[in-house]
N, C-alpha and C positions, 0 to 999 in steps of 0.2 A: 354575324350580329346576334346578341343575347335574342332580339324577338324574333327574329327571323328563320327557320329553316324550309333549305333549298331541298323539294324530292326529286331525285329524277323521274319522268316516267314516261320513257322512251328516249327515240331519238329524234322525235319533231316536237315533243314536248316536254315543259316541264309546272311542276306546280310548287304552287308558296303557299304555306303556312301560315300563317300574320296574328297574332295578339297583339291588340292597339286597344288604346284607351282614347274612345270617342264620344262626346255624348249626342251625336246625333248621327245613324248610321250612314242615312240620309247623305248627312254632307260628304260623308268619307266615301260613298259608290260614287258621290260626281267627283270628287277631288280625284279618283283614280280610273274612270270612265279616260279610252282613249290611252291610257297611259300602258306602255310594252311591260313584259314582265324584267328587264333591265334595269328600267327607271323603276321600279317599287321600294328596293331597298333604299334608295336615298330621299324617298319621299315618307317608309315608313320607319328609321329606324329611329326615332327619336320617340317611340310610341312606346306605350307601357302595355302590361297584360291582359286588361279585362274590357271589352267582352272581345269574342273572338268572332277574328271576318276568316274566311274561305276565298284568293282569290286563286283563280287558275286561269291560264292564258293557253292559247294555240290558236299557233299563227298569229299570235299579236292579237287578237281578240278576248278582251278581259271579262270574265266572270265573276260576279258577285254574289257573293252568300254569306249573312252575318248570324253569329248564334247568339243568344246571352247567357253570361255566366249566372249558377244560380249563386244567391248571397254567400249561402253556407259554404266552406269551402270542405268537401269530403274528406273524411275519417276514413282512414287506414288502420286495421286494429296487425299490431308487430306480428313477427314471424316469429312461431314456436321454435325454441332451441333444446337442443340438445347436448350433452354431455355424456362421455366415454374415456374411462382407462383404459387403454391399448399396452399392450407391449410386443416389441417387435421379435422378441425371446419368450416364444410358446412353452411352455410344462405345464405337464398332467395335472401338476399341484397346484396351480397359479393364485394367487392369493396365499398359498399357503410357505412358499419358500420363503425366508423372513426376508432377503435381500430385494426380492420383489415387494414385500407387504414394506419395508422400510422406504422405498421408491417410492409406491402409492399413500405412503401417507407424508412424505415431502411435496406429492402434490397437491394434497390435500392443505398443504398451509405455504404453498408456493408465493405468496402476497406478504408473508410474515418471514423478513429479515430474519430475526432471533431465531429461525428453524433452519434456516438455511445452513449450518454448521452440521444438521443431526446426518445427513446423508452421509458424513466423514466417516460415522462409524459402522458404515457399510465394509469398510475394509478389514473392520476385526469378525466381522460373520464369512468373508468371502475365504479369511486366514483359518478359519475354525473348520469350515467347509471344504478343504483343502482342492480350494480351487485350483487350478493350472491356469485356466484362460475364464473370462468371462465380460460381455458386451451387453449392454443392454439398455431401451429406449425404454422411459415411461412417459407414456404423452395421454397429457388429458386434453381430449381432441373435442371441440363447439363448435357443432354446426347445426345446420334445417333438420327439426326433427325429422323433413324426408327425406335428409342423404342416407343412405347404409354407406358405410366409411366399411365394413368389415376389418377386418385385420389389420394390425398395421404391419405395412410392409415397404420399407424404407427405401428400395430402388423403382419404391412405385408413386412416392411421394416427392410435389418439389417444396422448398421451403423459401420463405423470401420474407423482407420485411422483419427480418429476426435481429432481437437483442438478447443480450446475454447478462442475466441480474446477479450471477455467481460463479464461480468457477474454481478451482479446484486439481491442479497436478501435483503427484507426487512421486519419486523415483528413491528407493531404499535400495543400499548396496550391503549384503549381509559381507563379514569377514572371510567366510569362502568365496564370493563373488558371486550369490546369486543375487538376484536381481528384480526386485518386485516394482509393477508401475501401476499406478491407481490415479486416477482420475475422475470427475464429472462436472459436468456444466449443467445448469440449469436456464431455459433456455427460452422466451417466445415470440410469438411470431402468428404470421399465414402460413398457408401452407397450400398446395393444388396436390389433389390426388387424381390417378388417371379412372375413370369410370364414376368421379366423385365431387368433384369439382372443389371450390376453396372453401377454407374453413380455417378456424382461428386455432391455435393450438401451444399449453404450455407444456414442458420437457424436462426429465432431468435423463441427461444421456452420462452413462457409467461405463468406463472399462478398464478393466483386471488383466494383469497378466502375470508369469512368472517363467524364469531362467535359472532353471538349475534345479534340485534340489531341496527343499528347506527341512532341514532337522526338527525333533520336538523341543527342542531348545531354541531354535530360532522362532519357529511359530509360537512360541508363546513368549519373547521378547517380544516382535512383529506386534501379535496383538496387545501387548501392553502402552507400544506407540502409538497405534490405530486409537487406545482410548482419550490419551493425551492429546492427539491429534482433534479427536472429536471436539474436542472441549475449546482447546485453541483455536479451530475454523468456530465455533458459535460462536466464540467472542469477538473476534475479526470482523463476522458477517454480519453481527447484533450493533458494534458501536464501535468503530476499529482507533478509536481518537481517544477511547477508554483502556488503552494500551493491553492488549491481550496477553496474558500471562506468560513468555518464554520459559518458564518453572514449569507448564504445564506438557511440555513437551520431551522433558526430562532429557534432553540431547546427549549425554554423555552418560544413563544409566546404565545401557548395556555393551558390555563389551562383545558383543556379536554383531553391531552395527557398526559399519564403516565408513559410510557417506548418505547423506540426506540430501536430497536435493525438491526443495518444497517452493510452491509459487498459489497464489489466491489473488483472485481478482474479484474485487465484489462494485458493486454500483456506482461506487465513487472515492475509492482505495485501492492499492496492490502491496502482497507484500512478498519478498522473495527470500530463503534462505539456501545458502549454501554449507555442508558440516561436511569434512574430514577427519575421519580419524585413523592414521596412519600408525607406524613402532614407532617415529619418530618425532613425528609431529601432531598437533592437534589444528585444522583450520575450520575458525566459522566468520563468512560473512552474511551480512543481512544488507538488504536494500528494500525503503516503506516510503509511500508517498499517501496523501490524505485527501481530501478535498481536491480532487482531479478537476474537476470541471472547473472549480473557483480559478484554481491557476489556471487554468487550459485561456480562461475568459478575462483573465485581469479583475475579477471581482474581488481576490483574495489575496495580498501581499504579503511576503515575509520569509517563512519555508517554507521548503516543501519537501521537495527528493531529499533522503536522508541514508546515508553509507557510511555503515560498521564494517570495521575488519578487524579480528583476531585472529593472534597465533601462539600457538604455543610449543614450547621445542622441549621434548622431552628427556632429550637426549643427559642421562645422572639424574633423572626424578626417579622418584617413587611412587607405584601404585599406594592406596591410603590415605590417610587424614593424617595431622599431625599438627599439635595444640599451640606451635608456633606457625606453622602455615596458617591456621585458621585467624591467629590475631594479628595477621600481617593481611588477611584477605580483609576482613573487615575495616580495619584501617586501609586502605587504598577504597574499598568503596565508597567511606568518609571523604579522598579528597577527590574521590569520581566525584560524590552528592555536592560536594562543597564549591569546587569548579563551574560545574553545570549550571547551580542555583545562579551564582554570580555571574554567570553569561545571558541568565535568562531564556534559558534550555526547555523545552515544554518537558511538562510531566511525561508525558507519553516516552521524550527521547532519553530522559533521564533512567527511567524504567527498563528500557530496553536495553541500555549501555547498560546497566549495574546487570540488570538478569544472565546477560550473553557473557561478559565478566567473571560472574558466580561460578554458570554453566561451565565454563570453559575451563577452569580450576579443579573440580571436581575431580576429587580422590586423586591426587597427586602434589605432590610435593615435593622440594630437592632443598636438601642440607650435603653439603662437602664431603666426600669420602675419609678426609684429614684436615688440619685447622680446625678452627674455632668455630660451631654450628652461632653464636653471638653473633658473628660481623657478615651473616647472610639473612634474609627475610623469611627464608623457609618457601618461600611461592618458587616453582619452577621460572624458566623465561619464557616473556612471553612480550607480546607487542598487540598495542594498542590505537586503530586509529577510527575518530569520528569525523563527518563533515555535513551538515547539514546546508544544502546547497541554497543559495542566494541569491533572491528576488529583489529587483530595486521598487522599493516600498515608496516611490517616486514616479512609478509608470502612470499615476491616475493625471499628473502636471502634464506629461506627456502625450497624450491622446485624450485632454480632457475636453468634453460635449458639454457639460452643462459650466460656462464661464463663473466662477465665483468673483463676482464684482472686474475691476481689469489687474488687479494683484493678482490673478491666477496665470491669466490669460500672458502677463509681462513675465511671469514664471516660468514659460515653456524654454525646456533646456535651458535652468539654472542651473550650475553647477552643481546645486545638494541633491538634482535628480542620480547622482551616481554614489549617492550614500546608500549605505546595505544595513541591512540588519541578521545575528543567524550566527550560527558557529564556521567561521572557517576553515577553523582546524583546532584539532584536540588530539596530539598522542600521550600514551603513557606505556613508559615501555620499561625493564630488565634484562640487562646481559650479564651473566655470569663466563669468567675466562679464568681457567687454570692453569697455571704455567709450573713446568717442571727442567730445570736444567741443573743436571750431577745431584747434587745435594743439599739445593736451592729449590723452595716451593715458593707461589706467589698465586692468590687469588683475589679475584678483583670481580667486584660486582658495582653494577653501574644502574643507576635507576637515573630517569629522564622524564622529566612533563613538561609540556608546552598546548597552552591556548590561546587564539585569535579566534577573537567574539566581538560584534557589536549588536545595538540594541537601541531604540529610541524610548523616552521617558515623555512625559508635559511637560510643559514649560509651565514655572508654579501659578499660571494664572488662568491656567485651563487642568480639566480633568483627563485629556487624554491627547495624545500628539496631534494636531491640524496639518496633516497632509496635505490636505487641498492649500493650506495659504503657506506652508512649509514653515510652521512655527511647534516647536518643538526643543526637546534637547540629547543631544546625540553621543552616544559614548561608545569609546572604543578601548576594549581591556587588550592587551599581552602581556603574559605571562609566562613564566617556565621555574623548573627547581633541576638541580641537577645535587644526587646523595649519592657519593663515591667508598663505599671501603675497600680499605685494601690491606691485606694480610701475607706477611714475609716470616719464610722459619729457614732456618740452617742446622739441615739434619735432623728438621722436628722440633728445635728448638725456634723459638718465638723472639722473632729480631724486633718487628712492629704492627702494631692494629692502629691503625685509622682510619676516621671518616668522616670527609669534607661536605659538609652541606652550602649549596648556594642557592639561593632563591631574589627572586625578583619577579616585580608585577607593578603594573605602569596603563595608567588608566586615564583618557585623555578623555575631557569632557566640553563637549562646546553647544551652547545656546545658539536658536536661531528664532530670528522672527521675520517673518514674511521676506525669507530666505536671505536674510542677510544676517551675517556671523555677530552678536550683541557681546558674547562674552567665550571664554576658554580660558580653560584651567585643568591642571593634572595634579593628579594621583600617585606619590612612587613608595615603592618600598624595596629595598634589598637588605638580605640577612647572608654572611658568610663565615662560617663557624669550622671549625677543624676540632673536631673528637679524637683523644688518644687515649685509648682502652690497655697500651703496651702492659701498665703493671699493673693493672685490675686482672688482665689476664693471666699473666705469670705466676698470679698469687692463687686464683682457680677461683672460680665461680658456682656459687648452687644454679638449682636451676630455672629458681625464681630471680635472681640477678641477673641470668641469661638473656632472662624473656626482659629483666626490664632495661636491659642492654639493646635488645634487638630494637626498642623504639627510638632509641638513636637514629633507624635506618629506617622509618617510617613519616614520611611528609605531615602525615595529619596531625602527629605529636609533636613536632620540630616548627613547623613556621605558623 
């Protein structure tokens, strides 16, 4: 019982403790005059704190003794604390090696999100320093200014109670195959030390290693991603919904990198990238989710987990720029932006698709060994897909606590609970095929798009969609374009150029109010065009006619 504690004190006896609120103490020694120390708790436990009785028993013979509390209730002036930078990696120098002074001063602004990114560029000092291996704790350890915590030493410490506000791995594969891993978390928590006892303590734990080798050519590629790197974790860890710059990471500057393999996890985001860069191929995916907790909780509906994947086949490109790749790059991020927009794609995912896009294109490009460089786009192949994964933006009908009149309550598992909103699929892809048999050439490139996206709007007599009464209005896009050319010679002479464009896009719209269907109606559009270039070709082209040939073969100019 809250008032009551039992002491033992022996084994023929025992005694009780009692805080009762009486106002006459008088009455309370006769009310428990007689009474065994068995019966006390159910005669006192309904009693409150003040003043205090003393009763003790043995052998059944009850003792009374009452104190009174004084008014005031005593002041306790706090326990002095303390504060220590430890590191669990001793040097002569301490403070003075910048890998340690850039630790301690991460914890110095361990509270400030926006710093949490600078520890990243702990990797271009560890590269400069030509580290092999390197581990290290920096813990700023509060406790009773009378522990001595001395040293930290990590198999002397337990830790418990620990969360983790940042986090941070990184594994770089140079083109010889070494092998750099960098990491750190940022970390806090309690902690029990042995001779020491518990104490609060925050951390940023770092570890360095390497496999192989690294040239003065890879080290100083290494630390040029370390800077990039820097700059991308601040902005992840600052506002990650403020789409962190993929530019910043230069993915495909140096040809001495061969795979990336980068993950962050920060207080209520992750983001994960994987890069290949092979002879043959180029591969980047990314995977980012936001607002963890909101979905974890049902507080936030809509998207969330979101999955890029690129490829790119190198196989006839060329390393380089080349002024018709580039106006074929820019036109396809046109119908990336113009897609997206009309799916109602967050900025954030828009950003990321066109960046990794850019990235992935970079300095390469493929025009035909023979035929017409006209009836190809100049971009290598390559494939493109996105998905932003789908929440039923209906789950709140579903497990709803606070009944919105009995329209909500008569809502549960309506059917419009299994409307989505969110991209569920986006590819954009290019193949190019060569074919050669005797004295017969034929090249054929093929471009391909397709989205499935929906999205909820108001209904026009509200400002924004009523979930809770499921009034609203709900649209569903598909889309696709398919631009085919195809080029035939005999013997290098020029039989035929053409190129079929078809497109279609089909947009189905339906009104709801308090979940019953009021109105739908669609959206269509198809365009199919067939381009014959045969005698524009034969007759020969400058190379301003090239380029405005090539938009033929670009979606953004065509539909």
């Amino acid at each position: 019982m809250d008032a009551i504690q039992l002491r033992q004190a022996g084994l023929a006896s025992a005694g009780l403790n009692l805080q009762v609120s009486e106002q006459s103490p008088q009455q309370f020694q006769q009310a428990v005059t007689n009474k065994s120390a068995d019966s006390l708790p159910d005669l006192l436990s309904n009693q409150s704190l003040n003043p205090t009785f003393e009763v003790t028993t043995v052998n059944d013979s009850v003792t009374f003794s009452h104190t009174q509390r004084a008014d005031d209730t005593e002041l306790y002036e706090p326990q002095a604390l303390q504060r220590q930078v430890r590191f669990s990696r001793a040097s002569e120098d301490e403070f003075k090696n910048p890998i340690d002074q850039r630790l301690a001063s991460g914890l110095e602004d361990f509270n400030d999100s926006s710093r949490w990114g600078r520890t990243a560029f702990t990797l271009g000092d560890l590269i400069k320093g030509d580290y092999t291996e390197y581990q290290q704790h920096a813990e700023n350890s509060i406790s009773s200014a009378k522990t001595e915590l001395g040293a930290l030493a990590l198999d002397n410490r337990k830790a418990f109670s620990t969360t983790t506000q940042a986090e941070l791995t990184l594994q770089l594969t140079t083109r010889d195959g070494d092998v750099i891993t960098f990491s750190y978390a940022m970390n806090a928590g309690m902690a029990e030390q042995k001779d020491a006892g518990t104490y609060s303590f925050q951390e940023i734990a770092l570890n360095y290693s390497v496999e192989g080798e690294l040239s003065e050519e890879e080290k100083t590629a290494l630390a040029e991603f370390a800077k990039g790197l820097g700059a991308f974790a601040r902005d992840f860890f600052t506002n990650p919904e403020a789409t962190p710059d993929l530019g910043s990471l230069k993915l495909f500057d140096s040809k001495l990198i061969a795979g990336v393999n980068l993950e962050l996890q920060g207080s209520d985001a992750s983001f994960e990238l994987t890069l290949e860069d092979a002879e043959e191929t180029r591969k980047l995916d990314i995977t980012w989710t936001n607002n963890e907790s909101q979905w974890d909780s049902g507080a936030k509906e809509g998207r969330s987990s979101n999955t890029l994947q690129l490829l790119i086949n190198k196989h006839g490109a060329t390393e380089g720029r080349h002024i018709q790749k580039d106006l074929a790059l820019s036109q396809q991020q046109d119908i990336i932006r113009e897609s997206l927009t009309d799916a109602r794609a967050t900025s954030q995912q828009q950003n990321y698709i066109q960046n990794a896009f850019s990235a992935i294109h970079q300095d390469l490009y493929f025009l035909p060994p023979e035929g017409s460089d006209a009836m190809v786009t100049g971009l290598a192949d390559y494939s493109l897909t996105f998905a932003g994964e789908l929440e039923l933006p209906m789950r709140s009908s579903e497990v709803l606590d606070a009944k919105v009149g009995e329209t909500a309550e008569n809502l549960k598992g309506n059917q419009n609970s299994g409307l989505y909103e969110g991209i569920k699929d986006f590819q954009l892809s290019q193949e190019t095929t060569i074919e050669e048999s005797r004295d017969l050439l034929e090249i054929t490139q093929q471009q391909k798009m397709k989205l499935d996206a929906d999205f909820f709007s108001a209904a026009p007599h509200l400002e924004n969609p009523d979930f809770s009464h499921q009034t609203f209005i709900h649209h569903t896009i598909e889309r696709e374009f398919e631009i085919v050319s195809h080029q035939q010679y005999d013997d290098l002479d020029l039989i035929s150029a053409t190129i079929s464009q078809h497109y279609s896009n089909q947009e189905t719209i339906t009104e709801y109010n308090e979940g019953k269907v009021v109105d739908r109606w669609e959206k269509n559009k198809q365009v199919d065009k067939l381009v014959d270039n045969t005698e524009l070709l034969r007759d020969g082209v400058t190379h301003q006619q090239q380029l405005d040939l090539v938009e033929n073969l670009l979606a953004a100019k065509i539909f």
